[in-house]
C-alpha angles and dihedrals in degrees: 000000000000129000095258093051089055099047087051092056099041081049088052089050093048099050085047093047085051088051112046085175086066137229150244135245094253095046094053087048086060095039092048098032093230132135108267094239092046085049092052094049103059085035089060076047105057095036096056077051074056088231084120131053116185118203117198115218109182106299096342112093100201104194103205129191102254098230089058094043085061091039085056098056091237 
């Protein structure tokens, strides 16, 4: 992958790191000021790398770093 693949990653680890309740797509997209899609598809990325654990709450879908996901007991 490219740099700028990388830097977006390492940007999505770093937001969820910052938010041990978790997040959602959209809110990282905010938080990282990067397009939603763009967003999903390095999250689907990380979480098959199993940095990543999401965790669907009615119709809420929360993305959690997974460090912070085991720290939490889940």
């Amino acid at each position: 992958m490219d740099t700028n693949s990388e830097e977006l990653k390492k940007r999505i680890l770093d937001t969820l790191k910052k938010h041990p309740e978790g997040l959602t797509i959209q809110d990282l997209s905010v938080l990282i000021k990067a397009h939603r899609q763009t967003v999903t598809k390095y999250v689907l990325v990380l979480e098959a790398l199993e940095l990543v654990y999401r965790r669907r709450i009615g119709a809420v879908t929360l993305h959690y770093l997974k460090e912070n996901w085991e720290r939490l007991g889940k």
